[in-house]
C-alpha positions in Angstrom: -24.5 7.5 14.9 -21.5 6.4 13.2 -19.7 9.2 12.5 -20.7 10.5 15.8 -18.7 7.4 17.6 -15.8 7.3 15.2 -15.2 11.1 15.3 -15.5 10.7 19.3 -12.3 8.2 18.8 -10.3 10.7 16.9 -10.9 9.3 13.4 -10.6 11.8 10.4 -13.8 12.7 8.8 -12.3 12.5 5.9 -11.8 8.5 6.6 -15.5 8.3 7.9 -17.1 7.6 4.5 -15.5 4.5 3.7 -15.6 3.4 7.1 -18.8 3.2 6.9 -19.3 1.8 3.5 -17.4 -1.0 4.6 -19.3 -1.4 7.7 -22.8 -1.6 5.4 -21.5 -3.6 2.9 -20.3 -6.5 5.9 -24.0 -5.8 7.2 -25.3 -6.5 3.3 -23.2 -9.9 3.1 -24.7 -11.2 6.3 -28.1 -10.0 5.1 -27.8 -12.3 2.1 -26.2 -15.1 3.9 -29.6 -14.8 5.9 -32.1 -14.1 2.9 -33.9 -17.9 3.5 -34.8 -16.9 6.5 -38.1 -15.1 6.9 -38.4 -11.8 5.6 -38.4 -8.5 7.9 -36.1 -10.4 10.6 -33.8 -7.3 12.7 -30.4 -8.4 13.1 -27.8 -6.6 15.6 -25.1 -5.5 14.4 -21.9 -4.7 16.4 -18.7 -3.1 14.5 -15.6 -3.3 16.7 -13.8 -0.4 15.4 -10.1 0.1 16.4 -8.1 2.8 15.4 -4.5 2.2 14.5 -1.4 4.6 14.3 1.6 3.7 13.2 4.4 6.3 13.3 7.4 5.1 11.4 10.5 7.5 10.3 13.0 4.9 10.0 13.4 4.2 6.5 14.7 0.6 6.6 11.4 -0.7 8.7 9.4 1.4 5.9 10.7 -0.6 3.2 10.7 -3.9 5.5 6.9 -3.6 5.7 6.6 -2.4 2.0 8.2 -6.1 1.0 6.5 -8.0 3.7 3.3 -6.7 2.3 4.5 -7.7 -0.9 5.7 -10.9 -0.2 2.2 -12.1 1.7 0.5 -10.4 -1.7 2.7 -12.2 -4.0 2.3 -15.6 -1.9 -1.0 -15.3 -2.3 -0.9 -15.1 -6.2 1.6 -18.0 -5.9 4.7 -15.7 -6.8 7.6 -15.3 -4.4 9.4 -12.3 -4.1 12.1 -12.4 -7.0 14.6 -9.9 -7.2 15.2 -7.8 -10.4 18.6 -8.3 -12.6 21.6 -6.4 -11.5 21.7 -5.6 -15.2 18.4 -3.7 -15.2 19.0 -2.4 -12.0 22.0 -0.4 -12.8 20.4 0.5 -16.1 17.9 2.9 -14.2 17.8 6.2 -15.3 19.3 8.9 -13.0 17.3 12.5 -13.5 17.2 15.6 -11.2 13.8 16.8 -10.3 12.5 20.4 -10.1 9.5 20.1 -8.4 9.4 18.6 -4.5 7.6 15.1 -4.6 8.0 12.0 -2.5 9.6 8.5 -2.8 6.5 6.3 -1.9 9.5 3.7 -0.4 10.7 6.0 2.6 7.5 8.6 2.2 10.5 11.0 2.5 10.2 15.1 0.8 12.4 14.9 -2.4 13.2 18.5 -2.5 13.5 20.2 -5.9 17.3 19.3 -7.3 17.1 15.7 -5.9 19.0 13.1 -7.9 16.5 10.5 -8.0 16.0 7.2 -10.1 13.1 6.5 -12.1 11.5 3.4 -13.2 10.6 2.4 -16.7 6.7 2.6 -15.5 7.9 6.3 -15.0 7.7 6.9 -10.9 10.5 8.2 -9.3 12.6 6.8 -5.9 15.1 7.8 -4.1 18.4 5.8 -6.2 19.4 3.8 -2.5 15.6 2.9 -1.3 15.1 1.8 -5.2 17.2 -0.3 -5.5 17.1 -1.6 -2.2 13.9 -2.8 -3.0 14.4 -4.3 -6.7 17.1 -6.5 -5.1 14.3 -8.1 -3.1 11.3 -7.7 -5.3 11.0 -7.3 -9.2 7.9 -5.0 -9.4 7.3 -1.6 -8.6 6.1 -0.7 -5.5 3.6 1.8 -6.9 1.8 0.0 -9.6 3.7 -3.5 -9.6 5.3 -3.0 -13.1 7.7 -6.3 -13.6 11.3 -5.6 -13.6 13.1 -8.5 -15.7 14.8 -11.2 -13.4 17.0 -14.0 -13.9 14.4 -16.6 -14.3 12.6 -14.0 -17.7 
């Protein structure tokens, strides 16, 4: 019935499976939150489901909701966003790829020949969206690898 209504709204099926997990597991909490209450009890449940597209291709709100995700994340942890050293900045390497991948930044191709700047936790960038983002946030974007700062 699920997959049903969310393939009726355009959702991948590929998507459907966690969808749905997540919908059971929200059913499960309120089932537990409910467990002193007599046994065999039927509970409604409604799922508001709202499907969501966001179709962005300019590369400076990309990297504006890249550090705005980072910044509520690193509030929440306490940590403001804190930009990497110019020092370790311009000591990136430079390297030319072969093979086409994409900067996770922009979610641009980088086409096989592409001058692009790799971090010390090994992913690769685009040099200008890179370091764009190192002079607001210390951490990788992929897997949050700590740049040094000023305050280190």
């Amino acid at each position: 019935m699920l997959s049903s209504a969310l393939l009726s709204m355009g959702v991948d099926p590929y998507l459907h499976d966690s969808i749905i997990v997540n919908i059971v597991a929200y059913a499960r909490s309120i089932r537990n939150l409910v467990s002193h209450m007599a046994t065999g009890m039927v509970f409604p449940l409604r799922a508001r489901i709202r499907l969501v597209t966001m179709h962005v291709r300019n590369e400076r709100v990309l990297i504006d909701l890249a550090t705005r995700e980072s910044l509520i994340e690193n509030e929440g942890r306490g940590n403001g966003m804190i930009p990497a050293t110019e020092i370790s900045i311009k000591a990136l390497k430079t390297e030319t790829i072969l093979e086409g991948e994409s900067c996770t930044i922009c979610l641009e191709e980088l086409s096989g020949g592409s001058e692009v700047i790799v971090m010390p936790c090994s992913h690769i960038f685009h040099g200008s969206c890179i370091i764009r983002w190192l002079k607001q946030s210390h951490v990788c974007p992929i897997c949050r690898f700590e740049m040094p700062t000023c305050s280190q």
